[in-house]
Structures are given as C-alpha cells and as structure tokens.
N, C-alpha and C positions, 0 to 999 in steps of 0.2 A: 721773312725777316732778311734783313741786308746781311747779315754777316753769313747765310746761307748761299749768298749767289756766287760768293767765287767756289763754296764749298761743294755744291753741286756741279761745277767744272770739273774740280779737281777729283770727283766719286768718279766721273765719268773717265778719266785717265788713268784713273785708278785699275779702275775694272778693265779697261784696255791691256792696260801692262799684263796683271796676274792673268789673265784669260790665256794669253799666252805661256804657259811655264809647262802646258801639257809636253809629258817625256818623246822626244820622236826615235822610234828605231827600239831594241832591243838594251834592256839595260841590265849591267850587272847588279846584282842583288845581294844583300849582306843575307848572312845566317840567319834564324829566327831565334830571337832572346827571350827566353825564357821565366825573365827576372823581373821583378817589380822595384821602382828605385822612386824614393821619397827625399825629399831637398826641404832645406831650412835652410831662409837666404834672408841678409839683411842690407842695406844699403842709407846710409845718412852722410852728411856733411861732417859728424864727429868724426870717422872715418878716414878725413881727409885732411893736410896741411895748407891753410889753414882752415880749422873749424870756423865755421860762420852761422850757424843756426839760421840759416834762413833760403826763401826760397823752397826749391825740391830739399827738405832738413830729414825726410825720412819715409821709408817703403819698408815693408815686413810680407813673406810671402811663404807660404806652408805648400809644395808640389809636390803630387803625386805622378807616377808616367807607371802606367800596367805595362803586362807584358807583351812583345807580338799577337797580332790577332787574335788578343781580346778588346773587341770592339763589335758595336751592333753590325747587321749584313748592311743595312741601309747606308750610314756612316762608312763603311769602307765603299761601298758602291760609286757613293756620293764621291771621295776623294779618291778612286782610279776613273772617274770619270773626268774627272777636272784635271789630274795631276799624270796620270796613265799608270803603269806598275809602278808596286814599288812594298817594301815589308811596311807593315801601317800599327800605330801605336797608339793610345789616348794620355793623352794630361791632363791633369786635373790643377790647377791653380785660383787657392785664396790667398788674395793679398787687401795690403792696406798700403796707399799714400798721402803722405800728410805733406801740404804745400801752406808757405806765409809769408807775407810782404818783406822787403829788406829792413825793415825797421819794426819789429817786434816788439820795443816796448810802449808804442803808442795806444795810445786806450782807443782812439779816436785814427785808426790809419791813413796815408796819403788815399785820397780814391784814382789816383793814374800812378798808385805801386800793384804788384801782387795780389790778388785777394787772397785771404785765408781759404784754406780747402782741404778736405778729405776725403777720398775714396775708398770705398772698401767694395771688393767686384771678385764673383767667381768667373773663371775664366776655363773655357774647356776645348781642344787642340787637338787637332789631329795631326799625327809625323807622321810623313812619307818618306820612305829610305831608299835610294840606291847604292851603289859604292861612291859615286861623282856626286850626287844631291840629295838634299833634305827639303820637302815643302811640306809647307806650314797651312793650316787652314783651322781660325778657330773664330768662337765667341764667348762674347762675355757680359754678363749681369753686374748690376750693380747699385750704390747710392752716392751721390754726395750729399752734402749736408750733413748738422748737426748727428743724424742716423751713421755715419760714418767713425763715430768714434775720435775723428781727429783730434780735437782739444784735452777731452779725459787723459788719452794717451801720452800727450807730448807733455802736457803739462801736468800728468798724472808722474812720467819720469822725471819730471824736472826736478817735484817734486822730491823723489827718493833724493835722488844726487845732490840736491841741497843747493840745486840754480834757480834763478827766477822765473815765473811762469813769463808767458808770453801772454801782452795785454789787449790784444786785439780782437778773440776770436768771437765778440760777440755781432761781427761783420761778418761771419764767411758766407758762404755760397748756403745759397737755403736746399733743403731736401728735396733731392728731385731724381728719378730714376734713371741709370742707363744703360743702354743697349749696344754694343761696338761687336761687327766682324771684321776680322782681317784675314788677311793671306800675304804667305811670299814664299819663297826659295834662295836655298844656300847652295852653291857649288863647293866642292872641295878640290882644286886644283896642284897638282904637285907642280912644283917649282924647279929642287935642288934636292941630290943628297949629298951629304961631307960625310963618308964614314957611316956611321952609324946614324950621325944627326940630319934628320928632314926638313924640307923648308914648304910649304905650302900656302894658296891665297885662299881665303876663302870670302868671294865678289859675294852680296845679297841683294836681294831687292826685295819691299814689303809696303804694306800700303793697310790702312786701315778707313773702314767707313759707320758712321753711328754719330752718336750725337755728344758726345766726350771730346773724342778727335778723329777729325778725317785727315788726314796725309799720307803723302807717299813721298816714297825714302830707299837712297842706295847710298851702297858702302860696300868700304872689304876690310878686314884684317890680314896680315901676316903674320905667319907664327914658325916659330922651329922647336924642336924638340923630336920624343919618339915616343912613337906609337900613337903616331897623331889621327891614322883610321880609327881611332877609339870613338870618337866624338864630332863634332861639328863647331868646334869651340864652347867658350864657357857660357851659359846662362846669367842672363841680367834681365831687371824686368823691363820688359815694353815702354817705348818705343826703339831701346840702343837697340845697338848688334847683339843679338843672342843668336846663341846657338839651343836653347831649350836643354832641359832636363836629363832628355834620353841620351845613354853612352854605352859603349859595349868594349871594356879592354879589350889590348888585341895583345898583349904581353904587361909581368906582374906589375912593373912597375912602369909608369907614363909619367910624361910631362912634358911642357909648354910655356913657354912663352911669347907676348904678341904685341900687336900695335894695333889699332887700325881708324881710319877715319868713317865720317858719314855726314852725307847731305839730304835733308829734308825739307818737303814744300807740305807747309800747313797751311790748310785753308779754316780751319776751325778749332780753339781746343776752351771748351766749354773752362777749364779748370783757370785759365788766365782773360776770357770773355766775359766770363757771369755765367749768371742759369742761361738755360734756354729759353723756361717756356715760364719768368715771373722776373721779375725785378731786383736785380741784387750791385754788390759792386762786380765790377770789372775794370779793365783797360784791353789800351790796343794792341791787335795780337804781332809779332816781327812775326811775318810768312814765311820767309829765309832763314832755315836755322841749321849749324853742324855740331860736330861733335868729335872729339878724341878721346877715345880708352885704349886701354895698355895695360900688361896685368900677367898673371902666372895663372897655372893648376897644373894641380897632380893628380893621378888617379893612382893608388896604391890600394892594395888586397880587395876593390871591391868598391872603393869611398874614393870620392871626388872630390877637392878641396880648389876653389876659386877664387880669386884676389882680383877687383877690377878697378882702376881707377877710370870716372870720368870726368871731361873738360865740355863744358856745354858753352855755346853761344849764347849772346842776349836772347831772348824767348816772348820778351815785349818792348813796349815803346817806353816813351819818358826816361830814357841815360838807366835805363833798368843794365846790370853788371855780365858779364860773365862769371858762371860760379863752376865750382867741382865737388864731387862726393866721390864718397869707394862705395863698394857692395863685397860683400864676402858671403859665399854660399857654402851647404857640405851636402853631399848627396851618398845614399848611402842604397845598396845594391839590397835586395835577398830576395 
C-alpha cells in the first residue's frame, strides 16, 4: 500500500536511532523502590481555554508501574541488553482515545476532515533507570473501531451533562486490530542551582513502529523546582513528552514546573488515514508536526499530582486547525 512506503523508511531510521541509546561506561544507579504506584490520568479539550469538542476531545488511562525487579528474567535480560544497566520496572497501561472531525454536528461528515475514531489499547513498558536516564521499551494491543467504545462514551457524557451528542459517528474507522512497539530515552541533565531552587533539561528522543503510527520524535522540557531526582517529568499519554508513571521522592515535599517543545516526523498514523487493511474514511496525513506543553506537579507524602497543558500543530491536510487540550493525572505510591 502507498501510504506504507515512506512508513517503512521512516521504521528503518527508527530502529537506527533507538539501536543506539545502549549505556556506554559504568552508570550510576538509583536505589531499588520498593513501591507499586497506580495513576489515574485524564486528558480532553474541556480542560483547556478554549473548549472545542473536537479533534483529540478525550484520552482516559488507568497505570499501573510494580516495584523494582519484579519483572520476568527474560524481560529484563531483553532490556540490559538493548539499553545496558540500569534498575528496571514494568507498566502496565489501559487507556482509551476518542478522536472526531472539527465539525461534529454533521450527520453526514466532510470526508477530507478528521475521521471519527477510538482506541482502546493495553500497553506494557519496561523503565530502565540510571541517575542521568530513563529508557523506555514497550508494547501495545489494541482496537479501533466501533469495539472501542468511543461513541457510548463521549456521547454517553454528553448525555449526563445535558450537551448535544455528536452526529457523526456512524462513519468512524471500522474494527480493526493493533499492534504498535516503541522505544526511546530521557536524559536528566542539570543545568543551574539558585539556592535551593534547580533548573534541569530533560532532551528525549522516541520513535514508534506498528500499524496505528510509526514516527519518530525529539524534544526537551525544562523545568525548576525541587527535588527534581524524583522523577523524570510528568506523565502524558503517547505520543508527547512523558516522563512515565514511575517516581521515587527524594525529599517530603517536590515540585515543578516546565515548558518544553517537540518535533515529530510521521510517516503513518492509521487514526487520521483510515483502516489499514478495509475501506473507511480518511484524509491526508501533515508528516511534519510539533508540539508545546507547559504545566506543574507536586509530589507530596507519597501522591503525585500533574497539570499539563498541550498545543499541537495541524496533524492533517485540508486548512485542518491547530488545537490544545490539558491532561491532569494523580499517582499514588504504596
């Protein structure tokens, strides 16, 4: 299929980049955490000024992250051999994304806007830690289509709140399965200290391949605050800047706040394409696309509390907008 042949370029520079992130030399290593820590994170456009209901209008994501070295031998084998030392952790992530054209009350949508679409995908991660980086190595199942839930859901709340459904969804993308790995790495660089207060970068680079989306993508954030060895930054889901789930204070009370940008080259993302492998709508996908979030958290007695605002670029053709949404997460240690 045509829309695979840039995408297998860009799988092929993919795996070039990540291939290289194995650790060289002797690296220092955080303590072994003991704690299992469970996250409940939401992200939509209501979130954000102003609300738009449309587009990426909503993500729901239930994480889990176990403790140090509880993980199978194989599984850590796999990620010291790709990644080199480093203390290793699993996550466990179910979420839901619900995506829809900019004009939602159309019974009848433009076919070169948005398609309707929803995912629901478990997703499972392995962290690699040093004191300097975090890498990342996971995958993930999934459906779109109808099996997704998307419509019950958005227009199951619309319903509560006493808004109008959205008239579209009997276009979305049809059921179809999917399969996506990714990998990347965060460095944690210090920058500055004033006093008490820290300033650090934290550069990434991350790339994914499967049949949802393949791209690859760098960025950084900066942030100041303290006790910012806690963490790696705040958690958003896939594809921004995350930092993932796992965090380890490092004094009672933390916090943060940040900026950071990001550029991504998409060669594929099934969810603004159509299916893959049957006949639905789509349109053409923008290759070129970035991103601004900015945002806080605190980590106090144990719980982790996240505030992220994003600003995304167009993400397809046809005068398609630039939009924003927030996400807000709580993570909670025991």
């Amino acid at each position: 299929m045509k829309k695979y042949a840039t995408a297998t370029c860009l799988a092929v520079l993919g795996i070039a980049a990540l291939g290289g992130l194995s650790s060289a030399g002797a690296a220092t290593l955080p303590p072994d955490d003991p704690h299992s820590i469970v996250t409940i994170q939401l992200e939509n456009d209501a979130l954000s000024i102003p609300s738009t209901d449309e587009l990426y209008t909503s993500g729901e994501r239930l994480g889990y992250v176990g403790p140090t070295g509880a993980l199978p031998g194989f599984i850590s084998d796999l990620g010291r051999g790709i990644f080199g030392e480093g203390t290793q952790r699993l996550e466990f992530d179910l979420q839901q994304q619900i995506f829809t054209p900019t004009k939602t009350q159309l019974y009848n949508p433009n076919p070169q806007d948005r398609p309707y679409a929803g995912q629901l995908s478990l997703r499972l991660s392995l962290i690699q830690d040093t004191m300097q980086t975090r890498s990342i190595a996971g995958v993930a199942v999934g459906v779109v289509g109808p099996a997704a839930l998307g419509q019950p859901v958005q227009n199951g709340f619309h319903e509560i709140i006493g808004q109008t459904p959205n008239r579209g969804w009997r276009y979305q993308l049809h059921n179809e399965p999917t399969l996506d790995f990714s990998g990347g790495r965060i460095w944690r660089e210090e920058v500055a200290n004033f006093g008490p207060i820290g300033v650090q970068v934290l550069p990434q680079i991350t790339g994914q391949i499967g049949n949802t989306e393949i791209y690859a993508q760098t960025g950084a954030i900066v942030r100041f605050g303290q006790g910012l060895d806690s963490d790696f930054g705040p958690a958003v889901m896939q594809p921004q800047l995350s930092g993932m789930d796992a965090y380890t204070p490092t004094r009672p009370f933390v916090w943060y706040v940040f900026g950071g940008v990001l550029g991504r080259l998409v060669a594929h993302d099934m969810l603004i394409q159509g299916n893959d492998f049957q006949s639905s709508r789509g349109t053409g996908l923008t290759h070129l696309q970035g991103s601004l979030e900015f945002g806080a958290a605190v980590i106090y007695r144990g719980v982790r509390i996240s505030a992220v605002e994003t600003i995304e670029t167009p993400q397809f053709h046809h005068s398609a907008p630039a939009f924003q949404y927030g996400s807000v997460a709580l993570s909670v240690r025991f």
